[in-house]
C-alpha positions in Angstrom: 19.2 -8.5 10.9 19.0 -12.6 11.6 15.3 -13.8 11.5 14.0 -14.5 15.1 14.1 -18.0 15.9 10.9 -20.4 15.4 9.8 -21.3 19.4 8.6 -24.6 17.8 11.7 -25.5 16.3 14.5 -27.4 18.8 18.0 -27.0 18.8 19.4 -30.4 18.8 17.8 -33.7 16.7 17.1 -36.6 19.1 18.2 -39.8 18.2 15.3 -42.1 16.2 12.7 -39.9 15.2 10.9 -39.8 12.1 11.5 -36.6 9.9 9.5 -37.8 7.2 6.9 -40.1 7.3 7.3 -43.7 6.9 4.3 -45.4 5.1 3.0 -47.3 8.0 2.4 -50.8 7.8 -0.3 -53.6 8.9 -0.6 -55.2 12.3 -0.9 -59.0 12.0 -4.2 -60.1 11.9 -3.5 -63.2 13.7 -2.4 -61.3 17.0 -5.9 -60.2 17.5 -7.6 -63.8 17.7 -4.1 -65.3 20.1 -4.9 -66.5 23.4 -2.3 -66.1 25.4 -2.6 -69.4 26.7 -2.4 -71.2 23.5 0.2 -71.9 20.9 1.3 -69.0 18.6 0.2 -70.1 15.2 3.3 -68.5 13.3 6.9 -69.6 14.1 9.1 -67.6 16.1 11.1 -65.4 13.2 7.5 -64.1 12.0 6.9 -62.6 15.5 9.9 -61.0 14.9 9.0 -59.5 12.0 5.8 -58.3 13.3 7.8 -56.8 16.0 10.2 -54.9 13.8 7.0 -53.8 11.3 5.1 -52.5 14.8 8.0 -50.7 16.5 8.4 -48.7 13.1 5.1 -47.9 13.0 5.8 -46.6 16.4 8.7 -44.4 15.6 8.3 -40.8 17.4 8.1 -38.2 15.0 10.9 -35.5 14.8 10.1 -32.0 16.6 10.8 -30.5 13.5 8.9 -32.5 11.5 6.0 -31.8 14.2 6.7 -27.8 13.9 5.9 -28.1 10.2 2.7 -29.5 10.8 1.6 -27.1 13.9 2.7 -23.9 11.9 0.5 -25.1 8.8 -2.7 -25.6 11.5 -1.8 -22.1 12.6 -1.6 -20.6 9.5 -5.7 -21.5 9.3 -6.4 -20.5 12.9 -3.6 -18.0 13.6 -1.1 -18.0 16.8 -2.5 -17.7 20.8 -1.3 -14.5 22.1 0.3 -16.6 24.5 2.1 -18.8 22.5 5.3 -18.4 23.0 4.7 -19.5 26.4 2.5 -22.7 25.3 4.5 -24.4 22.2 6.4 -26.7 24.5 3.4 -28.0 25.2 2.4 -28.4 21.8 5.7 -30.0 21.0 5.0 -32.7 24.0 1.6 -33.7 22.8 3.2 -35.5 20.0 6.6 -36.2 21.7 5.7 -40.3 21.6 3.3 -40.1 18.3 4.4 -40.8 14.9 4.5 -38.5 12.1 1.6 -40.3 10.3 -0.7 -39.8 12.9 0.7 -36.1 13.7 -0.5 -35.7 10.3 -3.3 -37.1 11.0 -4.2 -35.1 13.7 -3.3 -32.2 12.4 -5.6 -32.1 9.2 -8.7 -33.7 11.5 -8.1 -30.4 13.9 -8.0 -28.3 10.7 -11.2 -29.9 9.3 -13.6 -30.4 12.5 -12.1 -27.3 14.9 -13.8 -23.9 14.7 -10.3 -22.3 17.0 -7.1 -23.5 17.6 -7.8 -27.2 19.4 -5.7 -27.8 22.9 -3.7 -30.6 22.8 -6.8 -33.2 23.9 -8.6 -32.1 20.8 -5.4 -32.7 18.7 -4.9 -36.4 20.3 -8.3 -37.4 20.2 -9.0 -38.9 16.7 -5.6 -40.6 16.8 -6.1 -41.9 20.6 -7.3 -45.2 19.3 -4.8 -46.3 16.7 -2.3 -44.9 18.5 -3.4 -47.3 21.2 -4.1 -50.3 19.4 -0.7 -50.3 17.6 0.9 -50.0 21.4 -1.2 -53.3 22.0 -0.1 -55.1 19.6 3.4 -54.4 20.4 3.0 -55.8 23.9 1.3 -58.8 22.5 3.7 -59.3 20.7 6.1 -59.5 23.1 4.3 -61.5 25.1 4.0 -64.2 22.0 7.7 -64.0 21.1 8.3 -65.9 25.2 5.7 -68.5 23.4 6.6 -68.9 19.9 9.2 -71.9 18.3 11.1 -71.5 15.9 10.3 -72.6 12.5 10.6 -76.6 12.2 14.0 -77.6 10.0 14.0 -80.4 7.7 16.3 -83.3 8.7 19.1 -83.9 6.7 18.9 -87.5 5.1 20.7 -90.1 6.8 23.5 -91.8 5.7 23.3 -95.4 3.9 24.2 -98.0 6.1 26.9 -100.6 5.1 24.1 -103.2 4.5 21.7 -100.8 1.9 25.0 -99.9 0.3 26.1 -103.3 -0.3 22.5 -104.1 -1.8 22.4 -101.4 -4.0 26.0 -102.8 -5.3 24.6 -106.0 -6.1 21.7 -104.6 -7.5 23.8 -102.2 -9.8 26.4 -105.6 -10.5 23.5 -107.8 -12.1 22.1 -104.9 -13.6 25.4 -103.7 -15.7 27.2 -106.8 -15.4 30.1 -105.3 -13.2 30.8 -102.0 -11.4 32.4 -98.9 -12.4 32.0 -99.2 -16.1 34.5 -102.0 -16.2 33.4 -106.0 -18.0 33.5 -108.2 -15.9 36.1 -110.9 -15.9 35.8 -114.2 -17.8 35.5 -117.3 -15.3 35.6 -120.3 -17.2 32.5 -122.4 -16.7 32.7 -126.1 -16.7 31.5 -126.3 -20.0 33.9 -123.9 -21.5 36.5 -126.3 -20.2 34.8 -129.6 -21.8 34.9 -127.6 -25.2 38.5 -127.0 -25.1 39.4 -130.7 -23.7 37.3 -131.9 -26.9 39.7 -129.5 -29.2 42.6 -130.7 -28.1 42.1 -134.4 -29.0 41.1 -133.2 -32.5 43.9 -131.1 -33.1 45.8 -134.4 -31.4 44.2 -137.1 -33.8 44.7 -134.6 -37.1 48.6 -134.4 -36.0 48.9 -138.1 -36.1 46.8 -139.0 -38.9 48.4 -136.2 -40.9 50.5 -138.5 -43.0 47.8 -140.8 -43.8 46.0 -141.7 -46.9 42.9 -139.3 -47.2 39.6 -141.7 -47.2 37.2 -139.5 -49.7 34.0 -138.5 -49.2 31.1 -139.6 -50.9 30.7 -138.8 -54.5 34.4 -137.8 -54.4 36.7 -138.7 -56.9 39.7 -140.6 -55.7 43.0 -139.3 -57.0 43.9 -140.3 -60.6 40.4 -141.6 -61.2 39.1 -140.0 -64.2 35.3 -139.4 -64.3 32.8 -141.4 -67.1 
């Protein structure tokens, strides 16, 4: 014999809904003090973040997931007679909620209720974060239209002709020539007295090469024998 089907449970999974809970994050602090009117203080692509972190936070929870939660609130209470009739409605109070705050609601109705809350009672301690995160989504929205994006640093220019010719000379007198290489010997005017004044030597001991030797002082002359 096949086990009677849960009421609570659906037969189909809709398309994004949480089945288990996602740890919720934080709204953005900064959204709260924003005039609308003024400059968003945080570039564009943090808006989007914020937007991404808010709309999962807003994730519906999954039927199933909210069936879990009903059945362990009426384990404590036990079932309506009638409640066949009324789980539908149960199942639509959270339809738009996520599962944290199901949860949430949930345990608060198990805590504070004496009988089985109606759907008000369920909503009611989760009414005002449910709202506020709704808020901030909008306000978000409305600052994403506002917000620049983040400012880019400008690529350096390009050296001009000029500056690169400067730093050329500059690298020239530093090292003496460019690319590693010496630099080439240009005969100064002094270098080329020098090697006039060689060639008349070399020039005069040529000619006076046969010539007899004039010694130097305190030399002895040839066959001159010493006292």
């Amino acid at each position: 014999m096949s086990k009677p089907q849960n009421p609570l449970l659906p037969t189909a999974k809709p398309p994004a809904r949480q089945l288990s809970v996602v740890e919720p994050g934080s709204l953005p602090r900064w959204i709260d003090d924003w005039v609308s009117h003024e400059a968003v203080p945080v570039p564009l692509e943090a808006v989007h973040q914020a937007v991404a972190s808010v709309e999962a936070m807003l994730i519906p929870a999954d039927p199933r997931a909210i069936a879990v939660e009903l059945e362990k609130t009426l384990a404590l209470f036990g079932a309506p007679d009638n409640w066949d009739d009324i789980a539908d409605v149960y199942l639509e109070t959270f339809e738009d909620v996520p599962l944290d705050l199901v949860r949430q609601a949930c345990k608060a109705a198990r805590l504070r209720c004496k009988w089985f809350p109606k759907p008000a009672e369920l909503l009611a301690p989760i009414s005002e974060e449910l709202s506020r995160r709704r808020h901030c989504l909008r306000r978000l929205g409305a600052a994403a239209m506002k917000a620049k994006p983040a400012e880019r640093v400008d690529s350096v220019p390009l050296a001009t002709e000029e500056q690169k010719a400067a730093v050329a000379e500059m690298v020239a007198k530093i090292t003496g020539g460019t690319s590693g290489r010496k630099p080439a010997l240009v005969d100064s005017p002094a270098d080329e007295q020098a090697e006039d004044h060689r060639d008349v030597v070399r020039r005069v001991m040529a000619e006076t090469k046969g010539f007899r030797r004039i010694p130097k002082p305190g030399e002895r002359r040839e066959g001159e024998v010493a006292l």
